[in-house]
C-alpha positions in Angstrom: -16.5 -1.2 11.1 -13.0 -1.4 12.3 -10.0 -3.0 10.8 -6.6 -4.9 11.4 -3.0 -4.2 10.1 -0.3 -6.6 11.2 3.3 -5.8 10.1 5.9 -8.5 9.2 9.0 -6.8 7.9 11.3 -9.9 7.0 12.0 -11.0 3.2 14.2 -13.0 1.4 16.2 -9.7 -0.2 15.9 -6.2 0.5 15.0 -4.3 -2.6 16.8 -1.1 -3.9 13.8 1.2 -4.6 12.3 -0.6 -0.4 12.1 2.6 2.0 10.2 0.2 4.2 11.4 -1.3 8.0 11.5 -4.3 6.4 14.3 -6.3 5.0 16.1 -9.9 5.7 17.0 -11.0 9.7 18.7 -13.6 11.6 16.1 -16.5 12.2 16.1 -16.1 15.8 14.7 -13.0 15.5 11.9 -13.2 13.5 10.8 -15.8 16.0 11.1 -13.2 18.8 9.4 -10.6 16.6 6.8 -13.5 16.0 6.3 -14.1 19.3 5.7 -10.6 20.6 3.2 -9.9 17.1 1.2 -13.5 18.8 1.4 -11.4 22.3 0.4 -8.2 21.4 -2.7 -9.5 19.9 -4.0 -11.5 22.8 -3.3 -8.4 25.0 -5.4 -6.3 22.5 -8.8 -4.7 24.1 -11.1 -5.4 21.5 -13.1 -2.4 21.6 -15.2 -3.8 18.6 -15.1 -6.7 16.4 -12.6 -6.5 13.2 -14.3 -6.6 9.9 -11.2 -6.6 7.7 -7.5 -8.2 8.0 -4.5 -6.5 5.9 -0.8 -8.5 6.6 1.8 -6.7 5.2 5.4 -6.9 4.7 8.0 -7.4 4.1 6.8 -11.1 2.7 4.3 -12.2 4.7 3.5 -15.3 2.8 7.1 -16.7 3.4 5.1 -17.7 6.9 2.1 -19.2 8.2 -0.7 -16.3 8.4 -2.5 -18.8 10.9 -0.1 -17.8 13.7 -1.5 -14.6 13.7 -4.7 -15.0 12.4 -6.3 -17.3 15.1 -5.8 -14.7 17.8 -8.4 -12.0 16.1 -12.0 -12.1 16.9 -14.8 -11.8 14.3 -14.1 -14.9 11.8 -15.7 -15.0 9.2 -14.3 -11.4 8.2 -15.4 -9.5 5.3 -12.0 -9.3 4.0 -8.4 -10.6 4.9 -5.7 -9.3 2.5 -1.3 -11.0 2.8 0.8 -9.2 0.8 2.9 -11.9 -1.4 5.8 -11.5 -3.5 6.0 -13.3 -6.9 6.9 -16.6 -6.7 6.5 -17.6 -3.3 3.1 -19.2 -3.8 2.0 -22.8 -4.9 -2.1 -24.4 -4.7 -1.2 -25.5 -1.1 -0.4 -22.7 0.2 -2.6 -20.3 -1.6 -5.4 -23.0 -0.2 -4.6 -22.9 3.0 -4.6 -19.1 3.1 -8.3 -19.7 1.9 -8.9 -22.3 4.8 -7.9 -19.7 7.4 -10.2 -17.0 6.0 -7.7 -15.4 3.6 -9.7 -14.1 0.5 -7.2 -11.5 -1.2 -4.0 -11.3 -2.2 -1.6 -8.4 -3.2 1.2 -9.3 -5.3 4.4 -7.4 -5.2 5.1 -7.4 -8.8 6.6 -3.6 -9.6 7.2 -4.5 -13.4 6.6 -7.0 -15.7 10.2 -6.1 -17.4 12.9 -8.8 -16.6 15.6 -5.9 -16.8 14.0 -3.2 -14.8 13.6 -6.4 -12.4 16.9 -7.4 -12.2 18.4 -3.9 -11.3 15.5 -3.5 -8.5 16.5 -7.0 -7.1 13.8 -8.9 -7.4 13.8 -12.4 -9.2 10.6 -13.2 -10.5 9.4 -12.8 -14.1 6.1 -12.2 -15.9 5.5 -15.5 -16.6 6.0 -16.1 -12.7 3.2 -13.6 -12.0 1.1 -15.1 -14.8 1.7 -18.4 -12.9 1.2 -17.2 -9.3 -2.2 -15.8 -10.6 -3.3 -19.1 -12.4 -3.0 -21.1 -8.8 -4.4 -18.6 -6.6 -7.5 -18.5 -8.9 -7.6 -22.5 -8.8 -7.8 -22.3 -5.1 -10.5 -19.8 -5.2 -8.9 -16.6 -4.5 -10.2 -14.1 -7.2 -9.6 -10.8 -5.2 -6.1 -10.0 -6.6 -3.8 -6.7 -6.6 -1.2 -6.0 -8.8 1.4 -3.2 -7.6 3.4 -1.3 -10.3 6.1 1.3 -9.4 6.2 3.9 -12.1 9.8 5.6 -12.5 12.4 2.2 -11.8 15.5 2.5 -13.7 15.9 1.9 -17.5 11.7 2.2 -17.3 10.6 3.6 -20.4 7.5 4.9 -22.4 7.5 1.2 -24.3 8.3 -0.9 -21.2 5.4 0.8 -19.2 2.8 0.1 -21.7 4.1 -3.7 -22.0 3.8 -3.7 -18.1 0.2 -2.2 -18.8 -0.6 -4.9 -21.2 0.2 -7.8 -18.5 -2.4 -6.3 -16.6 -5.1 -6.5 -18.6 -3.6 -10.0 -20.0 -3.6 -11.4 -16.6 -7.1 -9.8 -15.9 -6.0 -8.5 -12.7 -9.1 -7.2 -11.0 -6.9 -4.5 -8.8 -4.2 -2.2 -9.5 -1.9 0.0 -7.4 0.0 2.3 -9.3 3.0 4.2 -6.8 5.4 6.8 -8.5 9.0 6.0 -7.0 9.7 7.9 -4.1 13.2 9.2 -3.7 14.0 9.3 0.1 16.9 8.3 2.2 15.2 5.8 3.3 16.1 3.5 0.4 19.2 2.6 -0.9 18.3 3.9 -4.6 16.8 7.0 -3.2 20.1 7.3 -1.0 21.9 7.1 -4.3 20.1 9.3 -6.6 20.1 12.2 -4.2 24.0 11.4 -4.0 23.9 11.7 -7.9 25.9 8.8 -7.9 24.6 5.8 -10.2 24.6 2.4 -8.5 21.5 0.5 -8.6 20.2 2.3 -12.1 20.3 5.5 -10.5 21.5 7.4 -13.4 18.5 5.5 -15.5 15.5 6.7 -13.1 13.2 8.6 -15.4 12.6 12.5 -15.0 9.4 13.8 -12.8 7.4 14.3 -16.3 8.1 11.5 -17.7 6.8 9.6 -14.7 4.1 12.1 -14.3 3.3 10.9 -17.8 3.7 7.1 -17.3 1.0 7.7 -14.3 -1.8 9.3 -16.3 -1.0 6.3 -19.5 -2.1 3.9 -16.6 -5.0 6.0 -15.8 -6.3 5.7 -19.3 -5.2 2.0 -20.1 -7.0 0.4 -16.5 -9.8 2.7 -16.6 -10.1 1.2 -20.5 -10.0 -2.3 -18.9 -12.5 -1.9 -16.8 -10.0 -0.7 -13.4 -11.1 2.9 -12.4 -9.3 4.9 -10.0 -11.1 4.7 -6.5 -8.2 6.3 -4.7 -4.8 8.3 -6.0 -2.6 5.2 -6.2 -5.6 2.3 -6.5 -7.6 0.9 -9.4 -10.3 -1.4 -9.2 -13.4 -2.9 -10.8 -16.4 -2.4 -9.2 -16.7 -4.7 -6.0 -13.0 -5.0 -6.0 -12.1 -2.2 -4.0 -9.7 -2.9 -1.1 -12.1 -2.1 2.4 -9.6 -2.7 4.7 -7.5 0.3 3.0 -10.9 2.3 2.7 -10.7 2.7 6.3 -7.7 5.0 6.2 -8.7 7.2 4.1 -12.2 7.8 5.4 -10.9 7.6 8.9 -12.6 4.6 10.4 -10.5 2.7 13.4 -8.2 0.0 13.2 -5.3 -1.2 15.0 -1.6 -2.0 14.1 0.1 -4.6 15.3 3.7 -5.4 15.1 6.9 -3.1 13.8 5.9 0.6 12.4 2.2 -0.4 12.6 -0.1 2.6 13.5 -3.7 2.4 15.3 -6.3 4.9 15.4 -9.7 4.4 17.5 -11.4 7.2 15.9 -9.8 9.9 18.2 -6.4 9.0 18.9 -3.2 8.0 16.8 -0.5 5.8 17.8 2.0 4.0 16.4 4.6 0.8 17.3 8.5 0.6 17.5 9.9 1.1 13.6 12.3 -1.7 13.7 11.6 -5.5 13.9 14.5 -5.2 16.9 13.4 -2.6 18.6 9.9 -3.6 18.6 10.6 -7.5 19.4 12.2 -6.1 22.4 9.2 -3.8 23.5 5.9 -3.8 22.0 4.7 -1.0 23.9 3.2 2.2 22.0 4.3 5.4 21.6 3.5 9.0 20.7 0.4 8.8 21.2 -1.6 11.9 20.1 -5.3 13.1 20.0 -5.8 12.9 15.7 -6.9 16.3 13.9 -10.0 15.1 12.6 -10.5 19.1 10.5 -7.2 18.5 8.7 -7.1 14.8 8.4 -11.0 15.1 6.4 -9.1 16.7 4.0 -5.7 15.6 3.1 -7.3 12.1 3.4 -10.4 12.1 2.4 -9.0 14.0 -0.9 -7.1 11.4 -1.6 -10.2 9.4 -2.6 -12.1 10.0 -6.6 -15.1 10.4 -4.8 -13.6 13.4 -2.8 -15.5 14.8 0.2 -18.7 16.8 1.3 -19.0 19.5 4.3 -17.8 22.8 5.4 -14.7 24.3 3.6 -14.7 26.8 6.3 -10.8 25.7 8.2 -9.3 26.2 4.7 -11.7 28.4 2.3 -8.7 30.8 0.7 -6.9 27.5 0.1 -9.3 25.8 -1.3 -10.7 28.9 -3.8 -7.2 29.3 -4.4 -6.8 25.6 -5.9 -10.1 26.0 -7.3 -9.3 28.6 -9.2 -5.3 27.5 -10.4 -7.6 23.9 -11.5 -5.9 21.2 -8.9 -9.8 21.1 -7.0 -13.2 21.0 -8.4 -16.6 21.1 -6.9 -19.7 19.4 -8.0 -22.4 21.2 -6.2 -21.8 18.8 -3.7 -18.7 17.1 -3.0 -15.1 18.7 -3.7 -12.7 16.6 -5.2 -9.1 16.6 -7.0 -8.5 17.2 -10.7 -6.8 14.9 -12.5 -4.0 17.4 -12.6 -4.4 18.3 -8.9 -3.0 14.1 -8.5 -0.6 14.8 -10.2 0.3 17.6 -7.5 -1.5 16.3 -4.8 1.4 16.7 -2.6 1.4 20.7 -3.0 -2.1 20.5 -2.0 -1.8 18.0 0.8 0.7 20.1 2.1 -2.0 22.8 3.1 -3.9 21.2 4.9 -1.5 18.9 7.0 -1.2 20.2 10.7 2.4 22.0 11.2 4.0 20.4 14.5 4.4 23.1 17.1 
């Protein structure tokens, strides 16, 4: 069944580590972007009925989800996730999100730490997340994600396992777990390829250290229950995210709103990046028949429970990681090692389609 992603890219304060199109606007236009989002749906061809919801940010829950919410077909859904950052939520809110058909939330947490907080940005503290938790719970939402960044500045062996231990205190029932990226498309990424050492940059931890902070989550939420369903995602069983599923297995969905991407099963296509550009046109663009050979792999890899069929497209690649102990194969069903995560970019990078 197919999915929906809806993109809203406005927030109270852009954070350092952010390489997202998102980040704080006028007013007046986040009620044009608002408006086109609300227009874009009602002009949507529903090819088939959505089973899943994901609204991302930004900070979605700074609005009301209904807006958008009432224009997709197929209510009741299976699942309908808003992203929400810490301390943004209180029972009425989180109850009317349940009203609406709302039944998971993903909290923007990053850290538990109130330093490695402060130097990201962000405001809220672990007793904020313990908080925001308690309500939504009350209100009857127990599908709950917990995103950790692993490599902020001033993070440490100690501070990562205190982080850890929220998790399992809290009794989150999903975790994502991202490494930092360092890009240009941040502002501490801009800095730390500078070498400069604004925003903690000097205090980012090295590539093993963070290599190593990945696999102590690996063993601390797989001992509390969370096992790792996909590279960056932990879960208990029946707490998978679907909606993200789709992605990686390659099942439709559509994007709507700024840098949100669509795929019907054949053909990719993606929106305007910026909330300007695309509150001015909503149109598509670069639109492109998908690679279904390559995407089976550098996707469906990405998943613990691998994939089956023909290695054929890539077989020297594949014996080759096979044999250096990044892939291993059941019998049945090929699949990463837990070192090959840990270098799942150099094997990505094989299979991904080199543009002419």
């Amino acid at each position: 069944m197919a999915g929906v992603y809806i993109s809203y890219p406005f927030c109270a304060q852009k954070c350092t580590y952010c390489n997202f199109a998102s980040g704080v606007f006028p007013a007046d236009l986040r009620d044009r972007y608002t408006a086109s989002v609300i227009a874009e749906l009602r002009a949507a061809k529903w090819q088939w009925t959505p089973e899943t919801i994901y609204i991302g940010g930004g900070t979605p829950s700074q609005m009301d989800p209904r807006v958008f919410l009432d224009q997709i077909p197929g209510r009741p859904w299976r699942e309908v996730t808003i992203e929400a950052a810490p301390g943004t939520i209180d029972f009425e809110k989180a109850a009317a999100w349940r009203a609406a058909g709302i039944n998971r939330v993903s909290l923007g947490v990053q850290s538990f730490i109130t330093g490695e907080l402060a130097r990201t940005g962000r405001k809220h503290t672990a007793e904020t997340v313990a908080s925001d938790v308690a309500i939504l719970r009350r209100a009857g939402l127990e599908s709950i994600n917990i995103d950790l960044i692993a490599g902020l500045p001033g993070q440490t062996r100690e501070s990562w396992t205190e982080s850890l231990d929220w998790i399992e205190r809290i009794g989150a029932p999903h975790a994502s777990v991202y490494m930092l990226e360092v890009d240009e498309d941040s502002r501490l990424g801009r800095e730390i390829l500078a070498r400069g050492s604004r925003y903690g940059a000097g205090d980012v931890p090295d590539d093993d250290a963070i290599a190593e902070f990945y696999e102590i989550a690996v063993e601390r939420l797989t001992r509390a229950g969370l096992r790792r369903y996909e590279i960056s995602n932990f879960a208990r069983q029946g707490y998978q995210s679907a909606h993200n599923l789709k992605y990686w297995r390659r099942e439709p969905y559509l994007g709507f709103g700024a840098d949100a991407h669509s795929f019907d099963g054949e053909w990719r296509w993606r929106n305007a990046e910026s909330a300007a550009e695309y509150a001015a046109d909503s149109s598509p663009r670069d639109r492109a028949a998908a690679d279904a050979v390559s995407e089976r792999f550098f996707l469906g890899l990405r998943l613990a429970e691998g994939i089956e069929g023909d290695w054929a497209p890539f077989d020297d690649a594949i014996r080759r990681f096979l044999a250096e102990g990044l892939l291993e194969f059941d019998g049945r069903r090929l699949r990463l090692t837990s070192r090959g995560v840990l270098l799942s970019n150099e094997v990505f990078a094989e299979f991904v389609p080199v543009a002419p």
